[in-house]
C-alpha positions in Angstrom: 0.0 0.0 0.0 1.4 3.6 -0.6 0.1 6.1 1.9 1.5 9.9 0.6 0.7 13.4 2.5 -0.1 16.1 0.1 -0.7 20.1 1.3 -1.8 22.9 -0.9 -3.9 25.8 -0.4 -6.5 24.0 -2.9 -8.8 20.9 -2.3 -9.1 20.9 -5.8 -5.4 20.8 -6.8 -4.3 17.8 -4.4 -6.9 15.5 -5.2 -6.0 15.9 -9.2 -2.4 15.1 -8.4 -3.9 12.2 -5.9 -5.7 10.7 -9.2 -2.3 11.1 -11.2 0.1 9.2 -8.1 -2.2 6.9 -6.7 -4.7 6.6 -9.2 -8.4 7.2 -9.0 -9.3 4.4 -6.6 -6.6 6.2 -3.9 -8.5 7.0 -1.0 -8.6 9.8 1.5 -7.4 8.5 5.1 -7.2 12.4 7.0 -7.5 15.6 5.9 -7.3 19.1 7.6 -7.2 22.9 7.4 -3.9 24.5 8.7 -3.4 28.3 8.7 -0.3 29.1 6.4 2.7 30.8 8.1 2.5 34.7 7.9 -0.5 34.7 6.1 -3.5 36.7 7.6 -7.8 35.2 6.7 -8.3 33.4 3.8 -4.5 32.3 4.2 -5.9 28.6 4.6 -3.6 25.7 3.7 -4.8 22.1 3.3 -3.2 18.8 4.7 -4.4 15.5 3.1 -3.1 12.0 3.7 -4.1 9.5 0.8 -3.6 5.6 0.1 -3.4 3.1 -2.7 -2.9 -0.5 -3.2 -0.8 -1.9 -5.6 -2.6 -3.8 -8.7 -4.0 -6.8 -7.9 -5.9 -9.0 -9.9 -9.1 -10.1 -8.4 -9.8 -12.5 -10.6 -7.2 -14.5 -8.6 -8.6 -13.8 -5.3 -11.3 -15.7 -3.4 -13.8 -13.4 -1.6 -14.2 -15.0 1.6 -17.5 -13.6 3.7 -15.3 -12.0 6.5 -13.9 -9.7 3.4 -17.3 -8.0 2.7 -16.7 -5.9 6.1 -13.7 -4.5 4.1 -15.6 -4.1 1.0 -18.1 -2.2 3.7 -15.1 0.6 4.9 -14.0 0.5 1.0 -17.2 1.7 0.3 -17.6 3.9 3.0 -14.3 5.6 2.5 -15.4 6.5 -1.1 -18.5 8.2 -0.2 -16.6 9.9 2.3 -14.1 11.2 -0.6 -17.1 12.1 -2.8 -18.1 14.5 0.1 -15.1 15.5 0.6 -15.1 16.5 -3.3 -18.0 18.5 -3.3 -17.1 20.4 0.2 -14.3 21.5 -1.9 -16.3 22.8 -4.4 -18.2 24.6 -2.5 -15.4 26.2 -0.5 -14.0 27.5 -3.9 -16.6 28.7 -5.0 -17.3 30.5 -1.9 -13.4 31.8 -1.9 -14.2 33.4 -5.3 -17.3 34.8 -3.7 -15.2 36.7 -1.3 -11.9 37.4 -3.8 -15.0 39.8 -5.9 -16.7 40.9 -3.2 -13.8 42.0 -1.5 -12.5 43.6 -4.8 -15.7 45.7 -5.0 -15.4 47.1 -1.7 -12.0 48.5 -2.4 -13.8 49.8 -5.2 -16.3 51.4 -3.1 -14.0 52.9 -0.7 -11.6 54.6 -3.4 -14.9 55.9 -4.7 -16.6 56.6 -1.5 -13.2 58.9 -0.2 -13.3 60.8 -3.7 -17.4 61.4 -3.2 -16.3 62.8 0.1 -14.0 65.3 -0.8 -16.1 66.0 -4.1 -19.3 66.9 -1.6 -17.0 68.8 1.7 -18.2 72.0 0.7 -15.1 73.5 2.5 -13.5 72.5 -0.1 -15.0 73.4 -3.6 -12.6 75.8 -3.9 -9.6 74.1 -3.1 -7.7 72.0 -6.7 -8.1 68.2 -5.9 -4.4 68.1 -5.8 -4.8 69.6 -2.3 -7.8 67.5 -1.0 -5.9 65.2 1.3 -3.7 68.0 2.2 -6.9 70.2 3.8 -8.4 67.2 5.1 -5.5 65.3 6.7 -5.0 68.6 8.6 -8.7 69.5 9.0 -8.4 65.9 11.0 -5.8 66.9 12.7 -7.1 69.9 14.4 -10.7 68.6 15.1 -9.4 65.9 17.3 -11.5 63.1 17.7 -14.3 65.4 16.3 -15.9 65.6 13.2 -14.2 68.7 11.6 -16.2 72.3 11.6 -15.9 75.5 9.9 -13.4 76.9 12.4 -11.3 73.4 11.5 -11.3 73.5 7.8 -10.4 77.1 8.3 -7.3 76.6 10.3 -6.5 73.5 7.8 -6.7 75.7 4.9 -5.0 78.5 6.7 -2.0 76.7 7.2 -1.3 75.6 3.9 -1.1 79.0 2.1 2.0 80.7 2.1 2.0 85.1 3.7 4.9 87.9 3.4 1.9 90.0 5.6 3.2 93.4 3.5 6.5 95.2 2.9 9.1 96.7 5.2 9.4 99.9 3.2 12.7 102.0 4.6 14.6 104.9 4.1 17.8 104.5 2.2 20.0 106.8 2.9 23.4 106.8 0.5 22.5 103.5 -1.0 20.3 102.9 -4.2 16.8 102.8 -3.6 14.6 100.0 -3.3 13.3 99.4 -6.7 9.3 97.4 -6.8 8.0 96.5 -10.2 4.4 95.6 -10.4 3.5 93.3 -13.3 0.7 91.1 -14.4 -1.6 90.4 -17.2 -4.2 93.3 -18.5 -7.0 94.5 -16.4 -5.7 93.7 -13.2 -5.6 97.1 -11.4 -1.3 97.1 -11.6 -1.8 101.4 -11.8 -4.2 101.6 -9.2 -2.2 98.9 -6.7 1.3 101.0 -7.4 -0.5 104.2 -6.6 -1.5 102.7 -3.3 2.3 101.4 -2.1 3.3 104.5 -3.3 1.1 106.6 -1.0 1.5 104.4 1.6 5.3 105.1 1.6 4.5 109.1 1.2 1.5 109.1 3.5 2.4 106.5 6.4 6.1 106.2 6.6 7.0 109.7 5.5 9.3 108.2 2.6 10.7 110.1 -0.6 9.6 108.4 -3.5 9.9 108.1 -7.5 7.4 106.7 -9.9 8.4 105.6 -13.2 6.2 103.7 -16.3 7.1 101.7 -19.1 3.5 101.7 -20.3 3.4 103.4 -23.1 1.2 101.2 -25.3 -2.2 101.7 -23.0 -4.2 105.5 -23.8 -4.3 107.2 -20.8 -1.7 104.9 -18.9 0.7 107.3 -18.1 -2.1 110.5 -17.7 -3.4 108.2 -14.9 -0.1 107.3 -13.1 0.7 111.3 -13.1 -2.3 112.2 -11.5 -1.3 110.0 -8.6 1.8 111.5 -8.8 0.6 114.7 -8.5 -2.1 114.1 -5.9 1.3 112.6 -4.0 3.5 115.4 -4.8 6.1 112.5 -6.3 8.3 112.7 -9.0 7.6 110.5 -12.2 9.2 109.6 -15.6 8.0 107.8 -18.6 11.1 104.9 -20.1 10.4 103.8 -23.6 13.5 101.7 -23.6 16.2 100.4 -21.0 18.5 103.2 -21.7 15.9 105.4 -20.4 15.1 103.7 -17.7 18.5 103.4 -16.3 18.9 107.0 -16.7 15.5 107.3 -14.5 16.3 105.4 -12.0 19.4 107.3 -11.6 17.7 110.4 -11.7 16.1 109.2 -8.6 18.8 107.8 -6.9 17.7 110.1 -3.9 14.5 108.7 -3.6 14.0 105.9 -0.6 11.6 103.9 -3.1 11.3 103.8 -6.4 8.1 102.2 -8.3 7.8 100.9 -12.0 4.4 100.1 -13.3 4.4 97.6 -16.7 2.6 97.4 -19.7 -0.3 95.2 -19.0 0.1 92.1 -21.2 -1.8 88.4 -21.6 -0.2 85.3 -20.5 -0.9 84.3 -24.1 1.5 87.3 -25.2 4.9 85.6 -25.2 6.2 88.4 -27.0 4.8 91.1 -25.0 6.5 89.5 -21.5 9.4 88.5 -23.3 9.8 92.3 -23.9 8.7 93.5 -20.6 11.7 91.1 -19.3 14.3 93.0 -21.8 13.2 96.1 -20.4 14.0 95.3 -17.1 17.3 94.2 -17.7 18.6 97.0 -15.8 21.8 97.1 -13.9 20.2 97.9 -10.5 18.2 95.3 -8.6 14.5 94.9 -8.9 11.7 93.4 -6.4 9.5 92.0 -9.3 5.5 91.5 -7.5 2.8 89.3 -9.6 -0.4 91.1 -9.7 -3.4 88.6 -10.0 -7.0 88.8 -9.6 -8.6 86.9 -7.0 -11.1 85.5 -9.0 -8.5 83.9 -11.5 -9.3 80.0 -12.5 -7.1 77.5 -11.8 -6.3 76.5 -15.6 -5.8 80.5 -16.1 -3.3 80.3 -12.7 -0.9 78.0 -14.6 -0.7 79.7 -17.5 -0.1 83.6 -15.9 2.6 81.9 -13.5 4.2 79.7 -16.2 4.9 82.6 -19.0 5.5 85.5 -16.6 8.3 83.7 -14.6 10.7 84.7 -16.6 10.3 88.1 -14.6 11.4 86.2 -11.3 8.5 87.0 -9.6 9.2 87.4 -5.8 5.5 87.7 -4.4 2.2 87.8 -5.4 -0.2 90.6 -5.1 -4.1 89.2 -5.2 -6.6 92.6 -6.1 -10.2 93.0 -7.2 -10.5 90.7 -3.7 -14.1 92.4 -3.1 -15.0 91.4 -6.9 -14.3 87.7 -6.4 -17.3 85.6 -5.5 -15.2 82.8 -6.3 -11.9 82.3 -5.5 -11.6 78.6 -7.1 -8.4 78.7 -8.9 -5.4 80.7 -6.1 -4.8 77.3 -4.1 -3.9 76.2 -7.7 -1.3 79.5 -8.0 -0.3 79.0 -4.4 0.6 75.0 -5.2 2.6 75.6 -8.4 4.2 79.2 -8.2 5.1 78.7 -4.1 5.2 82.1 -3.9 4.3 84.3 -0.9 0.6 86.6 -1.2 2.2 89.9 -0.1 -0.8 92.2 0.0 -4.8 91.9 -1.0 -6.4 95.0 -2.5 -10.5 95.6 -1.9 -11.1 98.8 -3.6 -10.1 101.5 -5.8 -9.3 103.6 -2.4 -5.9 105.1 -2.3 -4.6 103.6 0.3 -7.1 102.2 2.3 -8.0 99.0 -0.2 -4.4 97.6 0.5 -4.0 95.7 3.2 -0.9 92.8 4.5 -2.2 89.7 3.6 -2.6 87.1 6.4 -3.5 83.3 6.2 -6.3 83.9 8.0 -7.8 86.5 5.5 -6.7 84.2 2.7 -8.4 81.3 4.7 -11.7 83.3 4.5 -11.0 84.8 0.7 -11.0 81.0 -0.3 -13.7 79.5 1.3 -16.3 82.4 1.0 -15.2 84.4 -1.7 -15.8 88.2 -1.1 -18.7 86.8 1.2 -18.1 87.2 5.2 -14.0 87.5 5.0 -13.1 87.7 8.7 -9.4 87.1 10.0 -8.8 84.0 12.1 
């Protein structure tokens, strides 16, 4: 007789190699389930013990009566196997059973967790990239409670980036501090320079000169000298960078100096390719991004993207009180990582500037011009 132990983690599998060694009148002495080493549920492994007798011609044999008791377990052992065959079956079948419903609930949770975040309304105006950013940290400051307003707020709040305004100083026999304001048309770049500039006259008693190289926009320059008039500050038009190197060292006495850009579309490579030769000036220059606040995220990528090549080294956000939405600056905030220096409100010269804050830019994104309050 040959008695052999097989183990697998199928029923199935062993008794066809059982039928190949022994042949299909081997019979099933044990079997058992044993867990497999390391493995966690559904980790099962299966230990059978099987028998055959050699060949032996029956024909040869006498049957005596005492033999039919063996004929009895023979039988009884086969019935047992046949059981044994269809439990195994079954528990397949029942494994697959598990194997897809277990695949469709990872299903459901990936799309459960993206239903979430889709439906949070804290965070409609946040880009998806930042989703588990927000809410990981929304978590985090809730505690073991569901996350509020107040929550999402501080979660939001400290993910944005905040220079909270510019040190403006006197400079007394150095160069002065040179700001250039820049940033596609329409975004109030004449109206926010006018406003750092009298905040430097009007506040910290500073001498300062304005110069513009837009030339191209009617009425650009009448409207930058009324400013300059209303300031009683010195201004210069430069058509070229000749011109404006002379300028700015015609106003090497000032504490501040200002140059307001020709407004030009992130779409006009040319335009901001020119704007960057005329700023090729000897001197150095604090270049600040003006961007509206109501800017989409796809319109974000492409501003930042084409007018980098001016070094940007903050970003101003205006027309803040005109922005029911403010969907697309996490985008500008993600890609650009560059500081939000100040937030203008107004055409008010210079009340509607103001430091920006995370907690004002906390509110600006999650209620738009709506209820901004500082945290």
């Amino acid at each position: 007789m040959k008695v052999k132990k097989y183990t697998g983690s199928s029923l199935e599998k062993i008794r066809e190699v059982i039928n190949k060694e022994l042949g299909e009148d081997a019979v099933i002495i044990s079997s058992k389930k044993t867990s497999k080493k390391g493995m966690v549920s559904f980790g099962k492994e299966y230990e059978v013990i099987a028998a055959a007798d050699d060949a032996i011609n029956v024909d040869e044999i006498k049957i005596d009566k005492k033999d039919k008791d063996i004929e009895t377990l023979l039988t009884e052992q086969k019935q047992q196997y046949m059981g044994v065959r269809r439990s195994m079956k079954q528990l397949d079948s029942k494994l697959a059973d598990v194997d897809e419903l277990m695949e469709k609930l990872a299903k459901n949770q990936v799309s459960a967790t993206q239903t979430q975040t889709n439906t949070i309304e804290e965070l409609r105006n946040i880009h998806k990239e930042w989703h588990p950013i927000i809410m990981s940290a929304a978590k985090e400051f809730a505690g073991e409670k569901i996350p509020e307003y107040d929550d999402w707020h501080e979660a939001i709040a400290s993910s944005v980036i905040t220079a909270g305004g510019i040190m403006f100083r006197e400079t007394p026999d150095t160069m002065p501090d040179i700001y250039v304001i820049a940033g596609p048309t329409g975004v109030g770049k004449t109206t926010t320079l006018a406003k750092l500039a009298a905040k430097c006259v009007l506040r910290d008693n500073l001498k300062v000169g304005l110069v513009t190289l837009d030339t191209f926009r009617v009425g650009a320059v009448e409207q930058l000298r009324e400013y300059a008039d209303l300031l009683g500050v010195e201004i210069s038009v430069a058509f070229s960078i000749d011109e404006l190197n002379k300028q700015l060292n015609n106003f090497s006495n000032k504490d501040v100096i200002f140059i307001d850009t020709p407004g030009r579309s992130q779409f006009d490579i040319e335009g901001i390719k020119n704007i960057a030769e005329s700023l090729k000036t000897r001197m150095q220059l604090c270049v600040m991004l003006a961007i509206c606040a109501n800017v989409r995220a796809e319109d974000a990528v492409s501003i930042f993207e084409h007018y980098k090549t001016l070094s940007p080294a903050g970003v101003i956000l205006t027309k803040t009180d005109e922005a029911s939405r403010c969907d697309g600056i996490t985008k500008l905030f993600d890609i650009s990582k560059l500081p939000v220096v100040y937030l203008t409100d107004g055409q008010r010269v210079p009340e509607d500037l103001h430091p920006a804050s995370p907690g004002v830019l906390a509110s600006l994104i999650m209620n738009g011009s709506q209820q901004q309050k500082e945290s």
